[in-house]
N, C-alpha and C positions, 0 to 999 in steps of 0.2 A: 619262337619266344625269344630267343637269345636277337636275332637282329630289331626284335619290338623294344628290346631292353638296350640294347646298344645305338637303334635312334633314338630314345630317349635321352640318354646319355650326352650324346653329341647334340643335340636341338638345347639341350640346357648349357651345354660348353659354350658354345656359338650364341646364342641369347644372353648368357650373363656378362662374356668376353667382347663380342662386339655392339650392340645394342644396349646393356644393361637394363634388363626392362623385363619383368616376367611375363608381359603380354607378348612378348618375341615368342618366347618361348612358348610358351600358350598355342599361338598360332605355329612356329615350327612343328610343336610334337604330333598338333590335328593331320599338316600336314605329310606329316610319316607315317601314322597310322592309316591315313587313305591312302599316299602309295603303297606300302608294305602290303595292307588289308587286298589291292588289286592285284599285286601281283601273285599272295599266295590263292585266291580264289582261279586265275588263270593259271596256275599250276596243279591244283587241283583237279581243275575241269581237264586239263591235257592227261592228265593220269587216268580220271575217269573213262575219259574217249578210248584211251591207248589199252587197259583193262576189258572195256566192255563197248568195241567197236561200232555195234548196233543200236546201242540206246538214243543215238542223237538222230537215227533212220537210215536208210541207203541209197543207192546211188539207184534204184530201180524202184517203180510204183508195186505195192502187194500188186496187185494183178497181171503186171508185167512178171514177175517171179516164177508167179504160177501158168504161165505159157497164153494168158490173154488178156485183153482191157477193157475197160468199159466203154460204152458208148448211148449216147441218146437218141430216140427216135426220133420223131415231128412234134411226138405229143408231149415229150419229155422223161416216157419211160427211158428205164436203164436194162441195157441189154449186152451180154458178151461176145465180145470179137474173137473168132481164137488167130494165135498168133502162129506163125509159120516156124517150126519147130526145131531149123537151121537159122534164126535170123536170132543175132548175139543180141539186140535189143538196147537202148542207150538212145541218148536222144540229138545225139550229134552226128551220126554216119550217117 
């Protein structure tokens, strides 16, 4: 709150001092409240991730987790592979 009030502030300094024109300002303050509003929303989200590390998913498929994956047959059934119970799993090695 205190830096939504303090661009405001400054966008009406800057608007009446160079411009004179409260359409300056108008347009300045909109755009302080979309930067300001971006950054506290990606601050947010960083807190959220850093809180609760699995809510956005992980770096392994549910079935990979659980030691196998899925697979299809000819016909399109789905059927489980089990996976090899020393192999670290990821999808870059």
């Amino acid at each position: 709150m205190v830096m939504q009030v303090l661009a405001f502030m400054w966008s009406s300094v800057f608007a009446i001092m160079i411009v004179d024109s409260i359409w300056a300002f108008g347009l300045s303050a909109l755009g302080h409240v979309l930067f300001i509003g971006a950054v506290v929303i990606t601050v947010a989200t960083f807190k959220v991730a850093e809180r609760r590390p699995y809510m956005f998913g992980t770096y392994h498929s549910v079935g990979r987790q659980r030691g196998y994956v899925w697979a299809r047959d000819k016909k399109g059934n789905p059927y489980k592979v089990a996976l090899d119970p020393n192999d670290p799993g990821g999808e870059h090695e």
